[in-house]
C-alpha positions in Angstrom: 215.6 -76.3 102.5 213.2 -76.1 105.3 211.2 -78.9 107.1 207.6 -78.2 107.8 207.5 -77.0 111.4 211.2 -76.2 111.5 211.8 -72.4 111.2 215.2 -70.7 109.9 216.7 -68.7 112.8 215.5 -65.2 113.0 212.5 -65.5 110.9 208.6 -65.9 111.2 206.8 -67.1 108.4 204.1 -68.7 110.1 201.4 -68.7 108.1 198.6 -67.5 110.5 200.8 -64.5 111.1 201.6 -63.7 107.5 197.7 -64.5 106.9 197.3 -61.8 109.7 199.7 -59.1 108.3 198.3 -59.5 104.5 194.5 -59.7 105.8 194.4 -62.9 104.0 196.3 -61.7 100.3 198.9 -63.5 99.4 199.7 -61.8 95.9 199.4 -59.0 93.9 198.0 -57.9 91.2 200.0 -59.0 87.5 200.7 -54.8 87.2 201.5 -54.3 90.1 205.0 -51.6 90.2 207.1 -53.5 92.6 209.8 -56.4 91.7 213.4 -57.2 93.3 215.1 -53.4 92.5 212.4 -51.4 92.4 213.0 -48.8 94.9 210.7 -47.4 97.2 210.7 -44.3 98.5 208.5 -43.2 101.5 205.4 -40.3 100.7 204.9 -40.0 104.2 205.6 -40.5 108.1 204.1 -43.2 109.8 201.0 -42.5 112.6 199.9 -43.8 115.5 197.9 -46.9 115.3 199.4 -47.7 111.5 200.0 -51.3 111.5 203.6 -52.2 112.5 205.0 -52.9 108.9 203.8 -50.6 107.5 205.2 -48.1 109.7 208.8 -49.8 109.5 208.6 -49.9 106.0 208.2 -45.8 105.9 210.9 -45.5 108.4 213.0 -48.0 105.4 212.2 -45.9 102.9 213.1 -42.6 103.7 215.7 -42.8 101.3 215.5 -45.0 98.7 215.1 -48.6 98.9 214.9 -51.8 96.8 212.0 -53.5 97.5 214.4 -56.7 98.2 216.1 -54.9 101.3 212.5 -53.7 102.7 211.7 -57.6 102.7 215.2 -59.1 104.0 215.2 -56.1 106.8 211.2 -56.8 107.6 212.1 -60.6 107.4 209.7 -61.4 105.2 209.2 -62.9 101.7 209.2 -61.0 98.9 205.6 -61.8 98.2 204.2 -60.4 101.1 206.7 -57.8 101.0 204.5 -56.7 97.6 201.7 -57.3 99.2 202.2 -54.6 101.9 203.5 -52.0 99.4 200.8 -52.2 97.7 198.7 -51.3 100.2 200.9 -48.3 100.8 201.3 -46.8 97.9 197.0 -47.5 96.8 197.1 -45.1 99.8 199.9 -42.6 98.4 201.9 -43.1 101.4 205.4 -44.6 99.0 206.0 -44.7 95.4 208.0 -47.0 93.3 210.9 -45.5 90.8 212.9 -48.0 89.2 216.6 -48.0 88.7 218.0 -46.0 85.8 221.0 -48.3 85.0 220.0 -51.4 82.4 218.8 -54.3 84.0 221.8 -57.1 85.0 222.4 -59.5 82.4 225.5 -61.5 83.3 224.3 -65.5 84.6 226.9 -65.3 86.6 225.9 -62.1 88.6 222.3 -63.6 88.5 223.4 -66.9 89.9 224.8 -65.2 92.9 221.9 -62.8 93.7 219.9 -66.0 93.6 221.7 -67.9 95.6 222.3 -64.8 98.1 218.8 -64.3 97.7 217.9 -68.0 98.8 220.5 -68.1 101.8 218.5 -65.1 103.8 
């Protein structure tokens, strides 16, 4: 667990800058498309003067990718992970296709994404 003021090695989450990134949203919308495996799958290119993650989060999802790997590769929390590919895909630049296979039932297997999930 983190102490206030102490940061975990290799991340930012300062709150001004995730304020900053987000323009002030910290959550999406209840219907929204995007959990933990939805993959995400890049519309378009990035452009000059795009904001920074949103242009490394089209260059993430050329192929493919779960929106949990967009957020541990960005180093950033899920939430605002969402948050951002939201805005992308309101403007049609990534869309959201969710895995074919039945969803992972096992606590076992859960248990371990979660505590994989917690150790980022």
């Amino acid at each position: 667990m983190s102490r206030p003021g102490v940061h975990r090695p290799g991340r930012d989450d300062a709150p001004d800058r995730l304020y900053t990134i987000t323009q002030g949203r910290s959550r999406t919308d209840p219907d929204n498309p995007f959990d933990l495996v939805t993959l995400v799958v890049a519309e378009s290119e990035p452009t000059a003067g795009m904001q920074s993650e949103h242009a490394a989060i089209l260059r993430l999802a050329r192929f493919p990718t779960s929106v949990v790997e967009i957020a541990a590769e960005l180093r950033l929390p899920v939430g605002i992970t969402k948050v951002l590919l939201c805005d992308l895909q309101a403007a049609g630049r990534v869309s959201a296709r969710h895995p074919r296979r039945p969803a992972i039932t096992d606590p076992d297997i859960l248990e371990q994404v979660l505590v994989g999930l917690r150790n980022l």
